[in-house]
PyMOL Python script that loads the backbone (N, CA, C, O; Angstrom):
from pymol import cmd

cmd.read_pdbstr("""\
ATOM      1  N   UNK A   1     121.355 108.687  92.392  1.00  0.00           N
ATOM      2  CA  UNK A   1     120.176 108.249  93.128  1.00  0.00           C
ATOM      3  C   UNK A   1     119.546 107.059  92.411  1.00  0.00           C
ATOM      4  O   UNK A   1     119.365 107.019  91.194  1.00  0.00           O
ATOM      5  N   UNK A   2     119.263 106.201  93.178  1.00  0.00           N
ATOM      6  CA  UNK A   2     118.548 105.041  92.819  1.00  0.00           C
ATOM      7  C   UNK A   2     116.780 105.263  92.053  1.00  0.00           C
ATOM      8  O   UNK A   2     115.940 105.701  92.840  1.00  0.00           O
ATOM      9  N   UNK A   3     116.529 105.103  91.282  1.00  0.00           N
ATOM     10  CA  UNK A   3     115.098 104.957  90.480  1.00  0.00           C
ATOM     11  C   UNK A   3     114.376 103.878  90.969  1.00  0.00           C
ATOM     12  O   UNK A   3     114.687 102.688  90.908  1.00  0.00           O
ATOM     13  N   UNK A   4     113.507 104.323  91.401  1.00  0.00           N
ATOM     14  CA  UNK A   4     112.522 102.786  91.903  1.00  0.00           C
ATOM     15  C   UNK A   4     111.774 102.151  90.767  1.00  0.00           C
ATOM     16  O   UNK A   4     111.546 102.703  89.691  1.00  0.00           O
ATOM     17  N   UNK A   5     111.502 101.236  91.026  1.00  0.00           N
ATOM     18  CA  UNK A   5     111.435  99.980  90.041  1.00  0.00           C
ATOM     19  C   UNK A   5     109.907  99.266  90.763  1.00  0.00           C
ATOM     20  O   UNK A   5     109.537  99.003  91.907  1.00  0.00           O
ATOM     21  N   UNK A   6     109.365  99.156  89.493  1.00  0.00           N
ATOM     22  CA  UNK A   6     107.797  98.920  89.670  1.00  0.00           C
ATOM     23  C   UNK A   6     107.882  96.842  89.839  1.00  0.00           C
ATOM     24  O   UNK A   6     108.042  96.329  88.731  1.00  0.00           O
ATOM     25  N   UNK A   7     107.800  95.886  90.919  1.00  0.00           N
ATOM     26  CA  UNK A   7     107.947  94.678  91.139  1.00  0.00           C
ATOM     27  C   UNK A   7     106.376  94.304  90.242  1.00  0.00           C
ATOM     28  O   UNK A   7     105.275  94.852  90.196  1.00  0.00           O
ATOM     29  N   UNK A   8     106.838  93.378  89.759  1.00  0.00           N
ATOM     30  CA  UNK A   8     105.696  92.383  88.932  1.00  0.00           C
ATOM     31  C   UNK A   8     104.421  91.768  90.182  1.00  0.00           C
ATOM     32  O   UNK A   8     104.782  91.503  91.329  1.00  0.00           O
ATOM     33  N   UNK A   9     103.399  91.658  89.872  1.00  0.00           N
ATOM     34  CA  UNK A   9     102.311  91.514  90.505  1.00  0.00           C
ATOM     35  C   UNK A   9     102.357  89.956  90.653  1.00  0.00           C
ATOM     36  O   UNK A   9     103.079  89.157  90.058  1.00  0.00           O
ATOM     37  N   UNK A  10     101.288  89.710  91.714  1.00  0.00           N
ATOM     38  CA  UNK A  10     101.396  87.927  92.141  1.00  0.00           C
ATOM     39  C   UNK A  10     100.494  87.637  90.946  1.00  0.00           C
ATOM     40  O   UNK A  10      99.399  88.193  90.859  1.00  0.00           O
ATOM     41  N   UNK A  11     100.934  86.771  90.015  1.00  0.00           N
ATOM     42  CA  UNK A  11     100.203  85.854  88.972  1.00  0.00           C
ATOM     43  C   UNK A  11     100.751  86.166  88.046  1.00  0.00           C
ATOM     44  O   UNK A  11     100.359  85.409  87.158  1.00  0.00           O
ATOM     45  N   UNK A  12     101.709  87.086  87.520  1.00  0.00           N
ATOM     46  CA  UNK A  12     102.296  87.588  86.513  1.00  0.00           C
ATOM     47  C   UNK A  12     103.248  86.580  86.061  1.00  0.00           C
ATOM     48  O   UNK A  12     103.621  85.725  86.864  1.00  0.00           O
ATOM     49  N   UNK A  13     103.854  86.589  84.391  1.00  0.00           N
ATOM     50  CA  UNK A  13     104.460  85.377  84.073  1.00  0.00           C
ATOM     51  C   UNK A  13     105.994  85.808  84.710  1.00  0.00           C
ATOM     52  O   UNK A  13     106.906  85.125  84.245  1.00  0.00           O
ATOM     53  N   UNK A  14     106.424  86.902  85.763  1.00  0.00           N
ATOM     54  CA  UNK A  14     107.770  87.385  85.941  1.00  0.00           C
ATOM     55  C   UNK A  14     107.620  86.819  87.184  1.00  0.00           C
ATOM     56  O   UNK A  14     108.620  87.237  87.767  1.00  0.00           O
ATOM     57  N   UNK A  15     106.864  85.968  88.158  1.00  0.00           N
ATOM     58  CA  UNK A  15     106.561  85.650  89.302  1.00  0.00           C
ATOM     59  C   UNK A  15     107.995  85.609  90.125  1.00  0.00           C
ATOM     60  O   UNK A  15     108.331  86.033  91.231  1.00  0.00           O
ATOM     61  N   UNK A  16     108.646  84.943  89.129  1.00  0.00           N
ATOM     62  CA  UNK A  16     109.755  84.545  89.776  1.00  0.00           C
ATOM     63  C   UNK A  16     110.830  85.590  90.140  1.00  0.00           C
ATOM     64  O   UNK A  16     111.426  85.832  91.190  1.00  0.00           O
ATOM     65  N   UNK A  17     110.872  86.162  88.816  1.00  0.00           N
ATOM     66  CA  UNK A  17     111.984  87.748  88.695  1.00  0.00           C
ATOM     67  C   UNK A  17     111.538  88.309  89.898  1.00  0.00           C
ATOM     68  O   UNK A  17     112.423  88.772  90.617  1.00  0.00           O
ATOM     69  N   UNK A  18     109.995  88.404  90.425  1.00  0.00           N
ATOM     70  CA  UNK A  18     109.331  89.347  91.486  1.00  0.00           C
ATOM     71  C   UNK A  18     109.849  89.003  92.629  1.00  0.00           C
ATOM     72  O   UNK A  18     110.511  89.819  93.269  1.00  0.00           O
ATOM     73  N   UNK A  19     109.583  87.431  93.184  1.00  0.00           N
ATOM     74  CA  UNK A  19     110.442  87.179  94.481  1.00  0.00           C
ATOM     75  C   UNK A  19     111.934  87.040  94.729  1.00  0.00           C
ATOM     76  O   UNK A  19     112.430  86.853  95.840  1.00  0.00           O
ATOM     77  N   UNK A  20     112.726  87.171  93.375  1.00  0.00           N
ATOM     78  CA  UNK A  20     113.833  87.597  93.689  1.00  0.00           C
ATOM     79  C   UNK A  20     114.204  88.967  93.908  1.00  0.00           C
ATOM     80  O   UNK A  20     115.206  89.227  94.575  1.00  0.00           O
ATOM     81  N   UNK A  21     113.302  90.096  93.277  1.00  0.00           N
ATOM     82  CA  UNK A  21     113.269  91.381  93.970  1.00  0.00           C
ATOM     83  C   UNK A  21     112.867  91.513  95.058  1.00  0.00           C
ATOM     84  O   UNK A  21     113.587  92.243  95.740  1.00  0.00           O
ATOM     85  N   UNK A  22     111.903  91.074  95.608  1.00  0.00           N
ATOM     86  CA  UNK A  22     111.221  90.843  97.143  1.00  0.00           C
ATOM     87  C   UNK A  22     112.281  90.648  97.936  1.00  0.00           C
ATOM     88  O   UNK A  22     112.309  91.263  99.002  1.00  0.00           O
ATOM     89  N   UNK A  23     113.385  89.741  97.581  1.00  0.00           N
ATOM     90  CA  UNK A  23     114.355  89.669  98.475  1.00  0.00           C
ATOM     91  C   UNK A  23     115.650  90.636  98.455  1.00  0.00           C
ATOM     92  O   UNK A  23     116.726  90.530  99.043  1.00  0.00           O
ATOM     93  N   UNK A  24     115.221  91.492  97.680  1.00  0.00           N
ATOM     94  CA  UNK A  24     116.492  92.615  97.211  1.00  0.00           C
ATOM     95  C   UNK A  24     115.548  93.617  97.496  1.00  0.00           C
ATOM     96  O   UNK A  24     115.583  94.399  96.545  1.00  0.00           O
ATOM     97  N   UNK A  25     115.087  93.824  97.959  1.00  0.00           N
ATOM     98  CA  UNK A  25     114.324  94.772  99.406  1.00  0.00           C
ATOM     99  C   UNK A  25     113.509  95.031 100.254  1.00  0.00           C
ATOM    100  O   UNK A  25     113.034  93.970 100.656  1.00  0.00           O
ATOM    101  N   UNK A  26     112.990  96.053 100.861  1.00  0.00           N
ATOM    102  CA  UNK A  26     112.294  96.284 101.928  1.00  0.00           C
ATOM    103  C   UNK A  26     111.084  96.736 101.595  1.00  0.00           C
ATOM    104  O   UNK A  26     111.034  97.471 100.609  1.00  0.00           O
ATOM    105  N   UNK A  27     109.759  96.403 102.353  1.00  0.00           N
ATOM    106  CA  UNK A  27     108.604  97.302 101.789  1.00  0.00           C
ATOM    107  C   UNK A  27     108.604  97.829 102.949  1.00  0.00           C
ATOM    108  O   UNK A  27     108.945  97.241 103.975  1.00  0.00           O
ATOM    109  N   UNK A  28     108.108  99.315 102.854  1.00  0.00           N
ATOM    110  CA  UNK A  28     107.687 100.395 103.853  1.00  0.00           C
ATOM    111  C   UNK A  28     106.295 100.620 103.804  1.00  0.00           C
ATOM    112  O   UNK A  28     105.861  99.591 103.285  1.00  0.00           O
ATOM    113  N   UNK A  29     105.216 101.465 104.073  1.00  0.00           N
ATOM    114  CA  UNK A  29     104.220 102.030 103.181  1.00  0.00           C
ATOM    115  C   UNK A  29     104.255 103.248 103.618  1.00  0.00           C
ATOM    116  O   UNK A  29     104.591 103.501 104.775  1.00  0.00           O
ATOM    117  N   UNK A  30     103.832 104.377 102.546  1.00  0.00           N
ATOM    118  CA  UNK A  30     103.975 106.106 102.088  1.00  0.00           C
ATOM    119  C   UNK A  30     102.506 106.031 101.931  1.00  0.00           C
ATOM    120  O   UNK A  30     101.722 105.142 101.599  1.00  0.00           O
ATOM    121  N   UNK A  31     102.372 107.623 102.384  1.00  0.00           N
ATOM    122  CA  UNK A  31     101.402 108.674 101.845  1.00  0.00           C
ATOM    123  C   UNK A  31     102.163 109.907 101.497  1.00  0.00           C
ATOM    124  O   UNK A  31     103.117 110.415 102.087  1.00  0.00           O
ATOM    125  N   UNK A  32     101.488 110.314 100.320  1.00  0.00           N
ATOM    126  CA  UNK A  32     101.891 111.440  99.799  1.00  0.00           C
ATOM    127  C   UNK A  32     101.058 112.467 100.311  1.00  0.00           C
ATOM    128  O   UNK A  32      99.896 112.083 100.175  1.00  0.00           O
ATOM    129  N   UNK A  33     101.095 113.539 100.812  1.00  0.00           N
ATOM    130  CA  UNK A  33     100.784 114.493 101.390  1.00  0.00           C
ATOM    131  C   UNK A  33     100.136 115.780 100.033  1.00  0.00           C
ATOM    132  O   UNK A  33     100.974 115.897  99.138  1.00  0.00           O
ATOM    133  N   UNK A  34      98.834 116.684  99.808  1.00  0.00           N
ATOM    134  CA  UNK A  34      98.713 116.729  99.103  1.00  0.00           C
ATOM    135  C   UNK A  34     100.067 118.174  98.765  1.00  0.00           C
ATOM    136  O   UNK A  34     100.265 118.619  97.634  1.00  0.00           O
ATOM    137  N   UNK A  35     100.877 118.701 100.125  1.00  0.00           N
ATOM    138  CA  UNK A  35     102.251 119.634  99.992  1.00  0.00           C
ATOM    139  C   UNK A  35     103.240 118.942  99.121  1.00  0.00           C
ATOM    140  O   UNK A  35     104.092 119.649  98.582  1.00  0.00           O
ATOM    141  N   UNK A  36     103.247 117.841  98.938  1.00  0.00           N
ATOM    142  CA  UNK A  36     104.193 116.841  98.521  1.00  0.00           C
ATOM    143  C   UNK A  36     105.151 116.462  99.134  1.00  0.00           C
ATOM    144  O   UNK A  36     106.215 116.110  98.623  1.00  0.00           O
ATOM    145  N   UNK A  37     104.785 116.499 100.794  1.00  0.00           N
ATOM    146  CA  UNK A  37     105.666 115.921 101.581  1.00  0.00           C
ATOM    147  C   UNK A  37     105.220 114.515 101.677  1.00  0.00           C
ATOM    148  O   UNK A  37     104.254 114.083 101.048  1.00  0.00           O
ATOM    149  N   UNK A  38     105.927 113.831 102.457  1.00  0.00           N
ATOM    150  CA  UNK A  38     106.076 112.109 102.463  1.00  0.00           C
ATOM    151  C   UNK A  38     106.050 111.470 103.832  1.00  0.00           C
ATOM    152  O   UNK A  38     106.821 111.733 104.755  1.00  0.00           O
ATOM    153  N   UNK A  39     105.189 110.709 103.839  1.00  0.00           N
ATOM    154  CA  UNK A  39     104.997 110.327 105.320  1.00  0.00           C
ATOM    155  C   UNK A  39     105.398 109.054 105.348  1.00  0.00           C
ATOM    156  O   UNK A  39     105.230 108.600 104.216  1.00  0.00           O
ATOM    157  N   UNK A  40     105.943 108.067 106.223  1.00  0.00           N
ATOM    158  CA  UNK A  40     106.778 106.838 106.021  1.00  0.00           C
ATOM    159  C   UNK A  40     106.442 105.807 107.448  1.00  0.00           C
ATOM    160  O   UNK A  40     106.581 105.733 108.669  1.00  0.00           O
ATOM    161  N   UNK A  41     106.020 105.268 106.511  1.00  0.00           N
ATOM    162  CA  UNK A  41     105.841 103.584 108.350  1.00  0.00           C
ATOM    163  C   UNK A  41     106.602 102.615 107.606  1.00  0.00           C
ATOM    164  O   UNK A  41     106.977 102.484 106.441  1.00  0.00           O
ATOM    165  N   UNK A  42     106.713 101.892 108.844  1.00  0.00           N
ATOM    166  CA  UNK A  42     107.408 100.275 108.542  1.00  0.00           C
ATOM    167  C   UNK A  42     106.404  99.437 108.414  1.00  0.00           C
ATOM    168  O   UNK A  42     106.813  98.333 108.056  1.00  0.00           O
ATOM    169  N   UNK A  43     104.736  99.512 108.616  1.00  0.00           N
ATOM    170  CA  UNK A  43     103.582  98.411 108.381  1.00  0.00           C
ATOM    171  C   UNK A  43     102.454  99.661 108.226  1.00  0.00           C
ATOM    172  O   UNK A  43     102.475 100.877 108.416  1.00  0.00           O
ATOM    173  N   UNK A  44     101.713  98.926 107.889  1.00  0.00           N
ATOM    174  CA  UNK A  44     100.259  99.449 107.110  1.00  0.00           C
ATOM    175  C   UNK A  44      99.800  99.562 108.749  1.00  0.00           C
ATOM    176  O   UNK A  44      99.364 100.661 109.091  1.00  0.00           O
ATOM    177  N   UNK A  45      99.890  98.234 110.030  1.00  0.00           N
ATOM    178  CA  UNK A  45      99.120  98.221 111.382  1.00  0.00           C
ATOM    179  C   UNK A  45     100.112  99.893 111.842  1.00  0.00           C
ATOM    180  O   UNK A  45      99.374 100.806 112.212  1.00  0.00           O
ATOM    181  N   UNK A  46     100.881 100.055 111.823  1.00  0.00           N
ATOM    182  CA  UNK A  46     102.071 100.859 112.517  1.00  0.00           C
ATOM    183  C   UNK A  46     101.255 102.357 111.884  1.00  0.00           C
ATOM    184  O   UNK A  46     101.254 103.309 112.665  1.00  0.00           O
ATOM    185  N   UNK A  47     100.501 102.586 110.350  1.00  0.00           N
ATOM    186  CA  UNK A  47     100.474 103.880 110.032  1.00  0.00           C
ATOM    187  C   UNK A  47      99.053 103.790 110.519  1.00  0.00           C
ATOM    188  O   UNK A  47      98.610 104.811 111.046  1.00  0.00           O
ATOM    189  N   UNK A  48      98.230 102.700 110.431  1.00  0.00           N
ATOM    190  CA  UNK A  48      97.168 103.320 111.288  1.00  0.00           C
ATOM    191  C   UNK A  48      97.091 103.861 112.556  1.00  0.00           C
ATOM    192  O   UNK A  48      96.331 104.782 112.857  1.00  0.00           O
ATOM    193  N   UNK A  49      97.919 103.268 113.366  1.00  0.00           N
ATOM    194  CA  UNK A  49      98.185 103.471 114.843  1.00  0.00           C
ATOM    195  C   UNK A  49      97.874 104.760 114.920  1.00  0.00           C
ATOM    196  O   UNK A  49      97.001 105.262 115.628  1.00  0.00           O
ATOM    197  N   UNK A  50      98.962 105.556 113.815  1.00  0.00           N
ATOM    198  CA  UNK A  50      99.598 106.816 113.592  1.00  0.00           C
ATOM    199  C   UNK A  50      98.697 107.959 113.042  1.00  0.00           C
ATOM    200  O   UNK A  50      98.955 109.151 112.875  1.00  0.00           O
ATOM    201  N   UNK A  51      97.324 107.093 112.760  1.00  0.00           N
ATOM    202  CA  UNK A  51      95.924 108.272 112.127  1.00  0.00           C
ATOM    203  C   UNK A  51      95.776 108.154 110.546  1.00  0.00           C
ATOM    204  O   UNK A  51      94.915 108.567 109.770  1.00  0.00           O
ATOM    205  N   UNK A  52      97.001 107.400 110.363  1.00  0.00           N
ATOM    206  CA  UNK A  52      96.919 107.224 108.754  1.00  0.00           C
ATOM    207  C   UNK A  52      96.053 106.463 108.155  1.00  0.00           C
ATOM    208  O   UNK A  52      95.880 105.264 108.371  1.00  0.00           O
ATOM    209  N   UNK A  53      95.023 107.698 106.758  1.00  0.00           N
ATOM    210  CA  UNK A  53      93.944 107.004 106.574  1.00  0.00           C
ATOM    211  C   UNK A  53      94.636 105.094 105.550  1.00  0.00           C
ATOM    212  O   UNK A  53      95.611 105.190 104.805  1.00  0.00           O
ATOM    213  N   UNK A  54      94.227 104.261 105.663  1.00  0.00           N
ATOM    214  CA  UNK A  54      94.243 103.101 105.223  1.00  0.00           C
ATOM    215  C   UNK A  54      94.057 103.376 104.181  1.00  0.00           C
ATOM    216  O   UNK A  54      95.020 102.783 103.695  1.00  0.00           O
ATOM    217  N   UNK A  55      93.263 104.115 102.821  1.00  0.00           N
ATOM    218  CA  UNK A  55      92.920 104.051 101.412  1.00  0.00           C
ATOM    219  C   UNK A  55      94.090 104.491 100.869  1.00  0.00           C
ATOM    220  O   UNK A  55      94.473 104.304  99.714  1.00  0.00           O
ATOM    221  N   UNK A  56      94.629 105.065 101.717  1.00  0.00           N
ATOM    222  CA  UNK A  56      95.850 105.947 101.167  1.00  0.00           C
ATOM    223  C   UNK A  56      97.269 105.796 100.917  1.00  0.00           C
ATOM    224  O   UNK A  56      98.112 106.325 100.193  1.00  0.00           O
ATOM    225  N   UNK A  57      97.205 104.632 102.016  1.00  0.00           N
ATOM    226  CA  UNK A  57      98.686 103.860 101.819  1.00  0.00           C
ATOM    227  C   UNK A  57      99.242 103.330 100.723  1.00  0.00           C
ATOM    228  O   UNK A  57      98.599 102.485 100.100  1.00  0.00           O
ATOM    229  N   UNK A  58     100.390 103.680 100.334  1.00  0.00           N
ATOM    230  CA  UNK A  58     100.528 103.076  99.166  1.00  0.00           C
ATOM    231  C   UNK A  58     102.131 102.098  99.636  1.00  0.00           C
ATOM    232  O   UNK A  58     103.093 102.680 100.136  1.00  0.00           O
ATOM    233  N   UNK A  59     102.127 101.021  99.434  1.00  0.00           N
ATOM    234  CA  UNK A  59     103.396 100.199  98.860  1.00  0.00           C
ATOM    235  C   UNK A  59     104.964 100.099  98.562  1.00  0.00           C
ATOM    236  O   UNK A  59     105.118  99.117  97.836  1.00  0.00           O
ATOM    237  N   UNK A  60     105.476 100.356  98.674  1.00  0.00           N
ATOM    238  CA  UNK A  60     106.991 100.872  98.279  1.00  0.00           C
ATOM    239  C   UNK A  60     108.172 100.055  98.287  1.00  0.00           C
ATOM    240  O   UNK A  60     108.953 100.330  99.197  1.00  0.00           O
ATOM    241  N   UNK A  61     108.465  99.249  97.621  1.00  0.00           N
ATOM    242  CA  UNK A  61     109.552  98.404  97.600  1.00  0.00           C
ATOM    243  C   UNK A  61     110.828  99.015  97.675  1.00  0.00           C
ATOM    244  O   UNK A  61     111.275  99.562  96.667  1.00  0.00           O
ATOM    245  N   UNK A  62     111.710  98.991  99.106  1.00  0.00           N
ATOM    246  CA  UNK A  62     112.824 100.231  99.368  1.00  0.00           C
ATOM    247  C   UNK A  62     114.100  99.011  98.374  1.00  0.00           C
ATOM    248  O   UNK A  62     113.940  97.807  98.570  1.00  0.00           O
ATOM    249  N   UNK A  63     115.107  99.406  97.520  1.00  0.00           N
ATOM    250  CA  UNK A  63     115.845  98.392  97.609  1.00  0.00           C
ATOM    251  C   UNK A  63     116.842  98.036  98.745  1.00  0.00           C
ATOM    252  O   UNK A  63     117.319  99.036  99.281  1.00  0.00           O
ATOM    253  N   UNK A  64     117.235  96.937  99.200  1.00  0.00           N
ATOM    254  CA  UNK A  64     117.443  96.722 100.323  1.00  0.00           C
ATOM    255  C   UNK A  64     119.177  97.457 100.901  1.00  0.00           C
ATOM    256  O   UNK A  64     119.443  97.693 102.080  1.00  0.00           O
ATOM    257  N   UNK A  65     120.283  97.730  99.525  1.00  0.00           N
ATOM    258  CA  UNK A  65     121.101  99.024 100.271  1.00  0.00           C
ATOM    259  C   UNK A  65     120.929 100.169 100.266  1.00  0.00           C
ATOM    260  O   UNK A  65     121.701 100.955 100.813  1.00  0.00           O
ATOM    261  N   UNK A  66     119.678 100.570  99.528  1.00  0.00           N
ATOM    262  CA  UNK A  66     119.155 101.869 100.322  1.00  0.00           C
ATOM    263  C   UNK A  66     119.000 102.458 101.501  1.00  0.00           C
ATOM    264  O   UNK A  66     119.452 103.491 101.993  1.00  0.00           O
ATOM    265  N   UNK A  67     117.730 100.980 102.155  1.00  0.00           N
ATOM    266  CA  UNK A  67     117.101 100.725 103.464  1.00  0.00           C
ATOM    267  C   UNK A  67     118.496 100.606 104.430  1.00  0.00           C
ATOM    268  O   UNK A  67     118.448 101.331 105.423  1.00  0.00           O
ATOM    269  N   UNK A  68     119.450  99.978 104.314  1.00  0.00           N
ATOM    270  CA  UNK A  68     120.321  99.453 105.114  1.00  0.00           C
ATOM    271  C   UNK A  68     121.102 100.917 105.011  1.00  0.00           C
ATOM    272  O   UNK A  68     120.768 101.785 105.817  1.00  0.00           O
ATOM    273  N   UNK A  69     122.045 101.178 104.119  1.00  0.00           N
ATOM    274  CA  UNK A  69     122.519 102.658 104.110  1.00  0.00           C
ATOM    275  C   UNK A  69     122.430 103.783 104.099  1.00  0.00           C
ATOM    276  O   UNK A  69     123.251 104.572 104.567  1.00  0.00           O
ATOM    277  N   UNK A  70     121.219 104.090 103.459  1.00  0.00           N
ATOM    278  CA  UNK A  70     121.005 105.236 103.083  1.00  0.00           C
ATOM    279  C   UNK A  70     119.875 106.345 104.338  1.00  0.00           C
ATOM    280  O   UNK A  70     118.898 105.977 104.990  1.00  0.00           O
ATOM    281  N   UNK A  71     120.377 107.398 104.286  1.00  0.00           N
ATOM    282  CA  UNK A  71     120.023 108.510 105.453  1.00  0.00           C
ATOM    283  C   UNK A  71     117.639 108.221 104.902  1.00  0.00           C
ATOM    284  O   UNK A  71     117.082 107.874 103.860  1.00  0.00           O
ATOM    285  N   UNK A  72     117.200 108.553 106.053  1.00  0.00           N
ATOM    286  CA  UNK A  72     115.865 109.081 106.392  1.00  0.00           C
ATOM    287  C   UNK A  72     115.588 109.938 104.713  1.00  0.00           C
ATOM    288  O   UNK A  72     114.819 109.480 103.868  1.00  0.00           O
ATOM    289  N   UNK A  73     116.279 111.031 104.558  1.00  0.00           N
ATOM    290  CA  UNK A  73     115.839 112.216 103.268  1.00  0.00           C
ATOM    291  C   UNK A  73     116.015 111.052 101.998  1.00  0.00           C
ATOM    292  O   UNK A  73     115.330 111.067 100.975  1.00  0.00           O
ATOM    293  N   UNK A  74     117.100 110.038 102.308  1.00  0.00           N
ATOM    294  CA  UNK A  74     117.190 109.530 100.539  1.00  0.00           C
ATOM    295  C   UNK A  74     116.212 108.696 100.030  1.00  0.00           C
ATOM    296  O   UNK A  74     115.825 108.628  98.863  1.00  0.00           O
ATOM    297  N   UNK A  75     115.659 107.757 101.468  1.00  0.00           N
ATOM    298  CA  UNK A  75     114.918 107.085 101.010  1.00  0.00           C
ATOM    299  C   UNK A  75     112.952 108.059 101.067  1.00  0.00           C
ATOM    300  O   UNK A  75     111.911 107.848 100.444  1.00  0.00           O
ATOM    301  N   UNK A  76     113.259 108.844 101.900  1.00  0.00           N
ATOM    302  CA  UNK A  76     112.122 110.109 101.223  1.00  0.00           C
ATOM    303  C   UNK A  76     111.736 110.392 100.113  1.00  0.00           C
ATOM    304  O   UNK A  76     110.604 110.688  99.728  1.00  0.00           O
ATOM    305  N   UNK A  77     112.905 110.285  99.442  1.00  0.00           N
ATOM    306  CA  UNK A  77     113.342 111.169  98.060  1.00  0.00           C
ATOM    307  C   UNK A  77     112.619 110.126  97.237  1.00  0.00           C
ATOM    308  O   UNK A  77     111.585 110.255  96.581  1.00  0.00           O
ATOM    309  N   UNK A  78     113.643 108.712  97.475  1.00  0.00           N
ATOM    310  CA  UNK A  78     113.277 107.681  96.244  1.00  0.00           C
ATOM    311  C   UNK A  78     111.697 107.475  96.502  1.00  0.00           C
ATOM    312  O   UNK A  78     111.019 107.637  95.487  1.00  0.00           O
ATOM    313  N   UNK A  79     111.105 107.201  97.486  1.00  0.00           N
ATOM    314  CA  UNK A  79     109.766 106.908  98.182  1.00  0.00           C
ATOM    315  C   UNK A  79     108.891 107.935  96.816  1.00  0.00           C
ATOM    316  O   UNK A  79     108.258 107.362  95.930  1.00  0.00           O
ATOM    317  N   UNK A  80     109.009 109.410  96.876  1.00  0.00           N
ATOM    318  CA  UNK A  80     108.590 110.487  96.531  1.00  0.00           C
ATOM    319  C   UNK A  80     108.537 110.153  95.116  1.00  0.00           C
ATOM    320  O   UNK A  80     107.496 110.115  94.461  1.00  0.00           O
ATOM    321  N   UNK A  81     110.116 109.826  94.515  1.00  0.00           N
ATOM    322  CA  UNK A  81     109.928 109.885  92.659  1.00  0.00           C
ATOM    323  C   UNK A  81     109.283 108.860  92.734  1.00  0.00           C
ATOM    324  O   UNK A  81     108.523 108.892  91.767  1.00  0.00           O
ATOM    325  N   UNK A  82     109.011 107.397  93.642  1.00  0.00           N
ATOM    326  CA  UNK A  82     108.273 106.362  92.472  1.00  0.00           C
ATOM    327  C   UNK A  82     106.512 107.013  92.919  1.00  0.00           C
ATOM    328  O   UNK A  82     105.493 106.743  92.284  1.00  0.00           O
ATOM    329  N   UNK A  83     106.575 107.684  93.865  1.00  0.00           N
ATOM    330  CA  UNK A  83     104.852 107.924  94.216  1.00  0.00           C
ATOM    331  C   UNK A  83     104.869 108.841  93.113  1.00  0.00           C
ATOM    332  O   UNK A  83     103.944 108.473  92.389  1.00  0.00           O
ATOM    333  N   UNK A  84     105.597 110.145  92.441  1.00  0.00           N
ATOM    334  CA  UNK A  84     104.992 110.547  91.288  1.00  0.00           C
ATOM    335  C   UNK A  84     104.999 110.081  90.123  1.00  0.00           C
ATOM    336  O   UNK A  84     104.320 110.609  89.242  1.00  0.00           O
ATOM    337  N   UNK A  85     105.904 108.808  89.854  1.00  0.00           N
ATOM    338  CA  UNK A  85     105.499 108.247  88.939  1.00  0.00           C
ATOM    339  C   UNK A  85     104.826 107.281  88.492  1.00  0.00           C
ATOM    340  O   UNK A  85     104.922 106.649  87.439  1.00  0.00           O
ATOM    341  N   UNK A  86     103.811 107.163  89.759  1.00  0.00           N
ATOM    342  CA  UNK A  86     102.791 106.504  89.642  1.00  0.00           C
ATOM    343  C   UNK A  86     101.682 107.161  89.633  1.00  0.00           C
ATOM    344  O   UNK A  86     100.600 106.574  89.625  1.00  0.00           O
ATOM    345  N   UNK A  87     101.792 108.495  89.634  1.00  0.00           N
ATOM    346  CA  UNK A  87     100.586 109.660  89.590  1.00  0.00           C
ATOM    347  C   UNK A  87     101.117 109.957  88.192  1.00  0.00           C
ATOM    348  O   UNK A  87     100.156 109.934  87.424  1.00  0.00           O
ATOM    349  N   UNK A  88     102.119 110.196  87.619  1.00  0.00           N
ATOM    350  CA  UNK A  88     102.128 110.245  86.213  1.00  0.00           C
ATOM    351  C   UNK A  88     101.550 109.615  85.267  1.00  0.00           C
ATOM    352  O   UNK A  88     100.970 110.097  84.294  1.00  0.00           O
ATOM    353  N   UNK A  89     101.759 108.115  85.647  1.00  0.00           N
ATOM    354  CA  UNK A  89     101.502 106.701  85.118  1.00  0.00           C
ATOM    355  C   UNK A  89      99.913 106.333  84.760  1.00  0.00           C
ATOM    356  O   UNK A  89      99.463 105.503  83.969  1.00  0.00           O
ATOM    357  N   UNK A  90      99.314 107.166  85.547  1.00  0.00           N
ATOM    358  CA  UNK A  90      97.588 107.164  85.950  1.00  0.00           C
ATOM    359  C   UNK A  90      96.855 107.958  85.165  1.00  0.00           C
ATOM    360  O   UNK A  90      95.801 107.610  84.632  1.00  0.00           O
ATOM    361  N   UNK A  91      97.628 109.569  85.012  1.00  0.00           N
ATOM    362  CA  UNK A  91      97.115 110.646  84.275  1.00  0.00           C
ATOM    363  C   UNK A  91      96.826 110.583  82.522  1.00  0.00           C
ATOM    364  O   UNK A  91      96.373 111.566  81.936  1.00  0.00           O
TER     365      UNK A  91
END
""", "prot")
cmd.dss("prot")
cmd.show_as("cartoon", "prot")
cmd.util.cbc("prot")
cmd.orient("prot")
């Protein structure tokens, strides 16, 4: 299984490393559910549609043969380990 990978922020001295990851994948945006299930849109407009509160959305850079190959559960999965390790990351 693929480990998600935290992309460098806009102004950072990796600017560049960042938009070459940008192009080596997909962003989705997740909420983590407090069951620890995973809820998944293709736009932030698309999860509001959907009732999803806006504070909550979080970000997710899919890498892009994940997105292209990989089944609904895998990219769940990867979605899931980088959202807890960004609740790790915090604690």
């Amino acid at each position: 299984m693929l480990s998600p990978t935290i992309p460098a922020r806009s102004g950072d001295a990796g600017t560049e490393q960042r938009d070459a990851f940008m192009d080596e994948t997909t962003a989705l945006c997740a909420i983590r559910h407090s069951d620890g299930s995973v809820s998944l849109y293709v736009d932030e407009a698309y999860a509001i549609e959907r009732g999803a509160d806006p504070a909550k959305l979080v970000h997710v850079a899919i890498p892009r043969e994940l997105y292209m190959t990989g089944t609904v559960q895998q990219i769940r999965e990867y979605v899931a380990t980088y959202l807890e390790s960004q609740t790790q990351g915090s604690a």
